[in-house]
N, C-alpha and C positions, 0 to 999 in steps of 0.2 A: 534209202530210207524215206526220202521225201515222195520217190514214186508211191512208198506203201501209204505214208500219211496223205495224200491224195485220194488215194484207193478205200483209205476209211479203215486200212488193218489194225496200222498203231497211232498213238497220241501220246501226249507228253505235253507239259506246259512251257517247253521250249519251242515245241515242232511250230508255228505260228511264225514265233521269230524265224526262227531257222530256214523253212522253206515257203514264206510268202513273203513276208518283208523285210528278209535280208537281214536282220540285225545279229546275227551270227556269224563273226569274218575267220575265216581259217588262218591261221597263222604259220605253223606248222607242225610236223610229226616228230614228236618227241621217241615215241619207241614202238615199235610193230614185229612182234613175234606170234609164231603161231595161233594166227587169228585176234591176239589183245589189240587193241591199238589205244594211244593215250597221245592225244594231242590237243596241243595249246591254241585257243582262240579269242576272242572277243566277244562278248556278248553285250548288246547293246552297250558298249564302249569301254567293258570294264572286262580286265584279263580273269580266264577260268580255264580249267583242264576236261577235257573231255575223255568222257574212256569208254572202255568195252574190251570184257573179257572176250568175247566170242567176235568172227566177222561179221557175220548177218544175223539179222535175227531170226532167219529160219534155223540158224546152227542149235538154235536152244529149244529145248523141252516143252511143246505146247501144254497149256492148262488143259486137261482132258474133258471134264466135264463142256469143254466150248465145243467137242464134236457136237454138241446135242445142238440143234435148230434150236432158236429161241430161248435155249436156256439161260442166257447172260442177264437177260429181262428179268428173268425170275430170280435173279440170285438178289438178297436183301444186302445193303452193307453191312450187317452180322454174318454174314454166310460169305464175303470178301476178308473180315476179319479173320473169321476162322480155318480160309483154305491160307492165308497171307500168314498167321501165326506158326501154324504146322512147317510152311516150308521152313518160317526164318530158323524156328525149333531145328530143323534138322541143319540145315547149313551153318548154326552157332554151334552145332556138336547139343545141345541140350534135351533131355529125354522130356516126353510131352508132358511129365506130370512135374517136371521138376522145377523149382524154384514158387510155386504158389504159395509151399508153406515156412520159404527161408528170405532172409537178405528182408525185404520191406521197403519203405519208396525208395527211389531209384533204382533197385536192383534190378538184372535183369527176369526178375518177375514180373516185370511190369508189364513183359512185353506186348502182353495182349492187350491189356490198358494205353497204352501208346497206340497202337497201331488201330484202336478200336474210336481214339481221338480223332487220328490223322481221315479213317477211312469212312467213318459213318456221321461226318459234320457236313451231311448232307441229306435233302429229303428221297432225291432221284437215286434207282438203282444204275449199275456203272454198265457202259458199253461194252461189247468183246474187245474194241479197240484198246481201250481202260483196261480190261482184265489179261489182256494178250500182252501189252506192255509192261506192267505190273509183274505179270507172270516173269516173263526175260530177266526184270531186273534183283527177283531175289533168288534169281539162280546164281548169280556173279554175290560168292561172299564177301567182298569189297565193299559194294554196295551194302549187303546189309548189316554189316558192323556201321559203317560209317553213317548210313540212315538211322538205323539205333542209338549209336551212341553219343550223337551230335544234339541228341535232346537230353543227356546223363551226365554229360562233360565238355568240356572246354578245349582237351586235348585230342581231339580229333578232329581233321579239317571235314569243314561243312559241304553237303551236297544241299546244290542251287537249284536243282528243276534236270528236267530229261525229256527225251523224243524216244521214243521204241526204246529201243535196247540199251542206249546211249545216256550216260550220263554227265552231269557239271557237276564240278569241286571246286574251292575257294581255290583260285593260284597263289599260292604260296611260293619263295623261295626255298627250295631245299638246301640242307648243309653239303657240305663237301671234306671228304677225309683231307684234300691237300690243302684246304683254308682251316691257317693255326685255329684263327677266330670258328670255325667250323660254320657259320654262317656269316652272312652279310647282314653287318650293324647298321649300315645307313637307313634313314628313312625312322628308326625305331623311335618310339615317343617311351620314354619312361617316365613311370608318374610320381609324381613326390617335389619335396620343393627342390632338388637337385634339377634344374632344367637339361643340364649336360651333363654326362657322366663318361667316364675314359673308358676306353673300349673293354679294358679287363672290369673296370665294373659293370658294365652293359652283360658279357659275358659269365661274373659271379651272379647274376639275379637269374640270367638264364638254367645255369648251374641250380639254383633255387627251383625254376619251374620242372625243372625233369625230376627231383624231389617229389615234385608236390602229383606230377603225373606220376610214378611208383606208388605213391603210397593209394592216389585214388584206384589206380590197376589194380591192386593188391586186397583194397578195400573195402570201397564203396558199391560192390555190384556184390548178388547172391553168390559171384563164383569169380575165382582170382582170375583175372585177363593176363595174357604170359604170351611177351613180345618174343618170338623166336628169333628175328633178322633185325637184330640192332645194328645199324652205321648210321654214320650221319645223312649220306641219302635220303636216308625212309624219313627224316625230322624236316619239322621248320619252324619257324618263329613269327608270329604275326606282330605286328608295330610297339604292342606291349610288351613284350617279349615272353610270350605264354609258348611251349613247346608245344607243336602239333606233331601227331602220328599220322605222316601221308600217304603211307602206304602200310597196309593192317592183313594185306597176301596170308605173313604168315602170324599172326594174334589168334591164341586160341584161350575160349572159357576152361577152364579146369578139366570139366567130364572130358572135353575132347584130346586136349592135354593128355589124360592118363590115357585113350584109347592108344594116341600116339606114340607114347613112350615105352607104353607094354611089349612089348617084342623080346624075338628069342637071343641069347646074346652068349655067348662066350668072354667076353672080355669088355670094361666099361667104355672102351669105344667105340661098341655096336650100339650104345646108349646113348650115343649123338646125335641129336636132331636138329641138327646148325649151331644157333646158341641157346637152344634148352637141353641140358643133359639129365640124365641117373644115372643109377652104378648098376652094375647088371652082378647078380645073384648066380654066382656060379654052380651054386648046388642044385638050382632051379632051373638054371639055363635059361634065365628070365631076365631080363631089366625091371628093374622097381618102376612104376606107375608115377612114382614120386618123383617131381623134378627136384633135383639136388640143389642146382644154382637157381640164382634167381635175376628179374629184371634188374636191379640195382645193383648187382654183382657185376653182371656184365656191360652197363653202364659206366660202372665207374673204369672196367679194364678198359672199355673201347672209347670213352667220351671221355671221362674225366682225366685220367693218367695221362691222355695228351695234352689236354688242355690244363691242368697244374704241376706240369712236368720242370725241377729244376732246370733243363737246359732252356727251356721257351723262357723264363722267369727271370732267368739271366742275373741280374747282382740283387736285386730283391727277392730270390729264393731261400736267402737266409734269414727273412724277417721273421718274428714269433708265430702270428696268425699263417703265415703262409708254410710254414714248416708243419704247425698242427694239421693245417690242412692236407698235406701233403701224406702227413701218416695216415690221414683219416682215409683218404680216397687209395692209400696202401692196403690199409686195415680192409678198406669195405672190397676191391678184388681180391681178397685173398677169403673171404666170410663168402663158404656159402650157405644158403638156404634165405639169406635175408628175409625172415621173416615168415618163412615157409615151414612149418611143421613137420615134421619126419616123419613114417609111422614110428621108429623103435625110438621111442621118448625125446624126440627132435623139438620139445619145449625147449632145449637148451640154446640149440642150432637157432630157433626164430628169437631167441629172444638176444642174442649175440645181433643177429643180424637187423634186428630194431635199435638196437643200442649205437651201431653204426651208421643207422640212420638215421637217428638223434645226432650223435657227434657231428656229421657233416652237415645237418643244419644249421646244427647251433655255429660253427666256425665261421660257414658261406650268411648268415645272418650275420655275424661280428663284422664280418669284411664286408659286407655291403650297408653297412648301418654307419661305418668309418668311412663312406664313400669312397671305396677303393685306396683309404692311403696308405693301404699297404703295398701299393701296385699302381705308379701313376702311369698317364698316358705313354706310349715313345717305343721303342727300340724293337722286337719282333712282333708284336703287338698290333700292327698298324693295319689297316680297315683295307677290306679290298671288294672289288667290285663281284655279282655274280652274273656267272655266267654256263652254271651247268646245268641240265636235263632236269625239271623236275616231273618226278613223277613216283 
């Protein structure tokens, strides 16, 4: 890649760093399968993840219009916006005309309003190098959810700058299923006049932030965002303790959601798509477009249930608050739709599955507003170091 940025093919506001002055140190390869690679390095002294779907950047789809001689000259940055809309349009799953007249700021209506910021706060039209690189990186949908959404919300880890194809993400530590704690607490500043807080309280606020990311997924954008590969891997936790989504592989907008789900089906387990399901219509031989479950459903089965499990709790699983909570994160894996609408008169199913996520705020606020003394520091509990793959 640095022979090409030499060469003048691609650019990127890392490539500088990277291949003239060194400030880019490889650290190592966290994962390389079929041409992805995602590795941990240093950038001018501070840790970031690197990635890429594809190996080269010749693996990926040129911008066509750059056959033309001289045509990159002539393209205005309204005419970067409008070929840079279309792709991300197509790689979010969203039809061209969609979201203009729904959702409102923030939504992802904005899109073109975003990208029309980022691309034309300038008076110079952009190089083929510019438009070649560009191009590569809203092939990789990784990339353009995380570009997106990193100006929408808070629960998506941020992209830093790129070279060609290549791109940097904040390092973050990922969870791990085999740490009770599911992440690594050290390091974390929590704010408020509590300066220290015991590990199960560090981890009820966290509890709070995956809350509060459901309800914005669910929300805040023209179209429900719907996490299909929840574990603890895909998360992490920045020093405040805000849960980030580090890997968004599989997150889909709603329209693309129902393209996925629609499928022929015999029996409601042809209606699995990891962990977004429907029930498939025997009579139709169709799966419903509808997802049945929801992020917060399956949230509470795979994050919470372990994490306010009477065996981890150990003699303080009997206390009042921790008992409520216990049925609540019962209640809320067993509810589905959390909040999701049915077609056949599914007000019921969301409003069940908002009521549930009222109840578990309101408890996980009780217990953290009591500074954890339902739950003090000590016994399985205890803080451990991390040490696995993030990515």
């Amino acid at each position: 890649m640095c022979l090409q940025f030499g060469e003048g093919s691609v650019t990127g506001d890392m490539c500088e760093d990277l291949c003239v002055d060194g400030l880019v140190e490889y650290k190592r390869c966290l994962y390389y399968e079929n041409g992805k690679k995602v590795i941990e390095a240093r950038w001018r002294g501070s840790p970031v993840i690197l990635k890429s779907k594809l190996e080269n950047f010749s693996s990926y789809e040129p911008l066509g219009i750059l056959d033309y001689q001289d045509t990159a000259e002539e393209l205005s940055p309204l005419d970067v916006v409008f070929y840079a809309t279309l792709e991300l349009r197509n790689s979010l799953g969203l039809a061209e005309d969609e979201g203009e007249d729904e959702g409102g700021e923030g939504g992802n209506s904005s899109l073109a309003r975003l990208w029309q910021k980022k691309l034309k706060s300038r008076d110079r039209s952009y190089s083929q190098a510019e438009l070649a690189s560009l191009w590569s990186l809203l092939q990789q949908e990784e990339y353009t959810f995380l570009r997106v959404l990193q100006d929408l919300s808070t629960h998506v880890a941020k992209v830093l700058g790129s070279c060609g194809h290549f791109y940097a993400v904040e390092y973050l530590s990922a969870g791990h299923a085999w740490d009770q704690n599911i992440f690594s607490l050290e390091g974390v500043e929590v704010p408020g006049p509590r300066a220290r807080w015991s590990s199960r309280g560090k981890v009820q606020r966290v509890a709070l932030s995956f809350l509060d990311m459901v309800h914005h997924f669910d929300h805040d954008f023209a179209h429900k965002l719907h996490l299909c590969d929840i574990k603890p891997e895909n998360f992490a936790i920045r020093k405040d303790l805000t849960v980030v989504a580090i890997d968004v592989d599989m997150a889909f907008f709603e329209p693309k959601m129902r393209d996925i789900l629609d499928q022929n089906c015999s029996s409601d387990d042809d209606c699995n798509f990891f962990d977004c399901s429907s029930r498939c219509d025997r009579d139709r031989r169709r799966c419903s477009a509808v997802r049945r479950n929801s992020n917060l459903q399956v949230i509470c089965e795979k994050i919470f249930r372990p994490w306010f499990s009477p065996t981890l709790l150990g003699s303080k699983a009997g206390l009042p608050l921790q008992v409520e909570l216990q049925q609540a994160v019962q209640e809320c894996s067993e509810t589905e739709g959390g909040g999701v609408e049915e077609e056949d008169g599914g007000g019921e199913v969301g409003h069940r599955g908002h009521s549930v996520h009222l109840r578990l705020l309101s408890v996980l606020t009780r217990l953290v507003q009591e500074g954890g003394a339902s739950g003090e520091e000590g016994g399985a509990w205890e803080e451990r170091g991390h040490t696995a793959l993030n990515f």
